[in-house]
ROSE-4610 file (N, C-alpha, C; in Angstrom, 1 decimal, always signed):
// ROSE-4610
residu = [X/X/X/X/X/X/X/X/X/X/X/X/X/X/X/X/X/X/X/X/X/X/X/X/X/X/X/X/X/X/X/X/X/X/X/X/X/X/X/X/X/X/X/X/X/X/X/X/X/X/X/X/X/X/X/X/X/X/X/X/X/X/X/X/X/X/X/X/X/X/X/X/X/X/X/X/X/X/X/X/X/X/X/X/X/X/X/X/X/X/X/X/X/X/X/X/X/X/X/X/X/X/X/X/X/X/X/X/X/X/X/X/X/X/X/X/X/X/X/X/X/X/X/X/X/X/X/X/X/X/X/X/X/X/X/X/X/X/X/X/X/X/X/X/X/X/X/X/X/X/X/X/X/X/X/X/X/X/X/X/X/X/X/X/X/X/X/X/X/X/X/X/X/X/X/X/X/X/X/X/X/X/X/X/X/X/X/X/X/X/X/X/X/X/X/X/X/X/X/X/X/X/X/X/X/X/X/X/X/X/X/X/X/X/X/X/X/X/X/X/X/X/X/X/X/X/X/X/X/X/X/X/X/X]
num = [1/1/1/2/2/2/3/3/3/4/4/4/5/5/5/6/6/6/7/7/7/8/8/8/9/9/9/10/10/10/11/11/11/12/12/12/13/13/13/14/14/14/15/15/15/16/16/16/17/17/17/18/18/18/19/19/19/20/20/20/21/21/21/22/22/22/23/23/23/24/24/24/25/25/25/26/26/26/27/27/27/28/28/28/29/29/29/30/30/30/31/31/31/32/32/32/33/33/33/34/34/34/35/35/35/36/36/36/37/37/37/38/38/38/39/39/39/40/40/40/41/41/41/42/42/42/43/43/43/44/44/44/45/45/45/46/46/46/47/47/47/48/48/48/49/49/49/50/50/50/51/51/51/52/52/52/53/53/53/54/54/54/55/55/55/56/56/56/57/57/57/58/58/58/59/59/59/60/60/60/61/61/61/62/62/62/63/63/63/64/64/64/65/65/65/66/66/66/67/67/67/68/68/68/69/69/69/70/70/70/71/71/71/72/72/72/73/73/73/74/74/74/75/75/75/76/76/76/77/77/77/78/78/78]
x = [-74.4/-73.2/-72.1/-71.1/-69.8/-69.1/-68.5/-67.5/-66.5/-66.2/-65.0/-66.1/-67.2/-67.7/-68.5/-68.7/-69.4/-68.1/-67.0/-66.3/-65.4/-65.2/-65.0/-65.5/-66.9/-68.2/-68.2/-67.8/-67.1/-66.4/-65.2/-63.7/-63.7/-64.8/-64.5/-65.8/-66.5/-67.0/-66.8/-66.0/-65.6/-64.3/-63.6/-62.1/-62.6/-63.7/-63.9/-63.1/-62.7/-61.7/-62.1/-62.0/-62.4/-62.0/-61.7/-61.3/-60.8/-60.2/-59.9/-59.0/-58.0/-57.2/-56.6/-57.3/-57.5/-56.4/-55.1/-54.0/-53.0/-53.9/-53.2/-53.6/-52.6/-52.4/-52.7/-52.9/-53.1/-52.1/-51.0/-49.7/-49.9/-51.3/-51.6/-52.5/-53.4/-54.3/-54.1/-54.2/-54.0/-54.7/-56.1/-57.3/-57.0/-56.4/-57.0/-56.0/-56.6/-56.1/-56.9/-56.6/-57.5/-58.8/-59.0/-60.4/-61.6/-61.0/-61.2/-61.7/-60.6/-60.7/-61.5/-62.0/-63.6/-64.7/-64.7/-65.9/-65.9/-64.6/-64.8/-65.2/-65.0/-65.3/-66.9/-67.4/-69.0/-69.5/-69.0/-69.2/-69.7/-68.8/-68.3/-69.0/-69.7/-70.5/-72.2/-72.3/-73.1/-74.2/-72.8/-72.4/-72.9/-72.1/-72.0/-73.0/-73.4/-74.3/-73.5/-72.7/-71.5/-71.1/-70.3/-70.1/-69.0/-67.8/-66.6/-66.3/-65.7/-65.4/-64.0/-64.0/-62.8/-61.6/-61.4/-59.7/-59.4/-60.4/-60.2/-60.0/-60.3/-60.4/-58.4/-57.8/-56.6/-56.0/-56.1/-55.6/-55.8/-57.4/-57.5/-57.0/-56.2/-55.6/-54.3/-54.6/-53.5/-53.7/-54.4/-54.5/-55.9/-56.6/-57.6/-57.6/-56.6/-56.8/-56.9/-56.5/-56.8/-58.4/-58.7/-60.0/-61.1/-61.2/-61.8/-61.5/-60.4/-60.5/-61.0/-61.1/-61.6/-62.8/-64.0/-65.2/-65.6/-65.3/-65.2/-65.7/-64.9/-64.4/-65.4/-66.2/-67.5/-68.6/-68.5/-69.8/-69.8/-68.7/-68.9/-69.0/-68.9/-69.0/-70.3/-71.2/-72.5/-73.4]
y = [-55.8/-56.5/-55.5/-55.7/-54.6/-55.2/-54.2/-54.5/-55.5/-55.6/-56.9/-58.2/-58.3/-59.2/-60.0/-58.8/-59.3/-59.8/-58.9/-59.8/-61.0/-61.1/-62.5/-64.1/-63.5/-64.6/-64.2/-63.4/-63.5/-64.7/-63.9/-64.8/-65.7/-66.2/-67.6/-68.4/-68.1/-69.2/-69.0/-68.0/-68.2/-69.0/-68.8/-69.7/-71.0/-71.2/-72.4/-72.7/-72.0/-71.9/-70.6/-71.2/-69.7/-68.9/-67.9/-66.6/-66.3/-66.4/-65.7/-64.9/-64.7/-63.5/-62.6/-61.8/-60.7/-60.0/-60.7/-59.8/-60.6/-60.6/-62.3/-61.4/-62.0/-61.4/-62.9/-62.4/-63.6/-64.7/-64.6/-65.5/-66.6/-66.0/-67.0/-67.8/-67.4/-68.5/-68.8/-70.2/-71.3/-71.5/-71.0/-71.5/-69.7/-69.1/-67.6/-67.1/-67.5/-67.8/-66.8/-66.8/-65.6/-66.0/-67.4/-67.6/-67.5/-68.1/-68.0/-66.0/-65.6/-64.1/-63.4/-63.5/-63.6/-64.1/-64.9/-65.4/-64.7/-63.8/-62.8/-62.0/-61.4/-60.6/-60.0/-61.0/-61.5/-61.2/-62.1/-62.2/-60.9/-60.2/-58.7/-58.1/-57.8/-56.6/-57.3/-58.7/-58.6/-58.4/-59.3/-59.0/-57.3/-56.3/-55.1/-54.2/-54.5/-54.1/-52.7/-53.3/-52.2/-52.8/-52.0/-52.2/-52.2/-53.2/-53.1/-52.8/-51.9/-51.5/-52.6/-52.8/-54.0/-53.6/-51.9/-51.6/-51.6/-51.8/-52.2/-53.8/-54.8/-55.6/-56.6/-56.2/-56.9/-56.1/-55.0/-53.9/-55.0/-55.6/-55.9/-57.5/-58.2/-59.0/-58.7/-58.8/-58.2/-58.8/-58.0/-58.5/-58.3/-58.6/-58.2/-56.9/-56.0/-54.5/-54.2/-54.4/-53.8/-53.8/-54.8/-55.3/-54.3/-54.2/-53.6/-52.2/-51.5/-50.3/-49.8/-50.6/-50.4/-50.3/-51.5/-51.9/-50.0/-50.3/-48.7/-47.7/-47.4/-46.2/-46.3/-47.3/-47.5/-47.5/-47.7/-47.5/-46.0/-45.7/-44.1/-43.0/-43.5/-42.9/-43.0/-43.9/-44.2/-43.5]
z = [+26.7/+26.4/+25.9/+26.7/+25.9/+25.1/+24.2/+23.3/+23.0/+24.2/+24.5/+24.8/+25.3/+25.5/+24.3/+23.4/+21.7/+20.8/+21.2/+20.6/+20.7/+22.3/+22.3/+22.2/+21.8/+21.5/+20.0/+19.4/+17.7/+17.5/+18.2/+18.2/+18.2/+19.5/+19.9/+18.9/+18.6/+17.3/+16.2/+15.4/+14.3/+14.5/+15.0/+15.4/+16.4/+17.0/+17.6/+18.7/+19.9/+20.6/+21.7/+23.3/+24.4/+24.6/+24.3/+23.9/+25.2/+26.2/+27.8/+28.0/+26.8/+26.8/+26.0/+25.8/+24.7/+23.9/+24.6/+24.1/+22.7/+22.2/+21.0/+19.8/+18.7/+17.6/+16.4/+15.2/+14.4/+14.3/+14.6/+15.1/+16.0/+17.1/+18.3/+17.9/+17.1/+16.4/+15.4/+15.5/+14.1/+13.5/+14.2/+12.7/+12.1/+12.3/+11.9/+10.6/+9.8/+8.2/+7.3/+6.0/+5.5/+5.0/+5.3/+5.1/+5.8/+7.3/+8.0/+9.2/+8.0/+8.0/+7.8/+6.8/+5.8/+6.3/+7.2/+8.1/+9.6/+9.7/+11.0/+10.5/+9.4/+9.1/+8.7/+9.1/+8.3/+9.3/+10.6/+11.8/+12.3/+12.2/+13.3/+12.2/+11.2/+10.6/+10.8/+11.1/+11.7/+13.2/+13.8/+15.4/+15.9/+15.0/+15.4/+14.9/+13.8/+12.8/+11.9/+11.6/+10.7/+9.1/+8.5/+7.4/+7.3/+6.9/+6.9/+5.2/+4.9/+3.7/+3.6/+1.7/+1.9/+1.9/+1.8/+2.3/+3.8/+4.3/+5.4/+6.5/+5.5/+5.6/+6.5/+5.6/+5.0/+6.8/+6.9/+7.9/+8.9/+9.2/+10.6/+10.8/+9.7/+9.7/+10.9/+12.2/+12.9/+13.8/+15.3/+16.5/+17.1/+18.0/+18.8/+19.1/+19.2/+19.7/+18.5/+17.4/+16.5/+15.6/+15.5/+15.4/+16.5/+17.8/+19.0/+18.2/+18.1/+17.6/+16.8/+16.2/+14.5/+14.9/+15.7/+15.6/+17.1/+17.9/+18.7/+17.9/+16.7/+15.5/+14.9/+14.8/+13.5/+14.4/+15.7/+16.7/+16.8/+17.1/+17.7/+16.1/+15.2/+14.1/+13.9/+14.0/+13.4/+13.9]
């Protein structure tokens, strides 16, 4: 499974909603609140098997490319 494909099976069950195009920012989603932020966040370090440190947390409060880059950066680092 690639990258884009693990995480749009994140996306799309933490937010509850089919994910089909990747270029959306937190603006586009209405469930994607900071609680809700905390449950991707859970998600994607399990999903990926990474460790999101919490200064990093607030950063990926952004868009999908930012999130992918981040998760990329912590694969290719490990």
């Amino acid at each position: 499974m690639t990258i884009d494909e693990q995480l749009t099976t994140v996306f799309s069950n933490v937010f509850r909603t089919k994910i089909v195009d990747t270029e959306f920012q937190v603006a586009d989603i209405p469930q994607w609140d900071s609680l809700t932020h905390i449950k991707l966040i859970i998600e994607l370090e399990s999903a990926f098997s990474i460790s999101i440190g919490p200064g990093d947390i607030k950063p990926l409060y952004s868009d999908y490319q930012t999130v992918k880059n981040y998760i990329r950066s912590k694969l290719e680092g490990s």
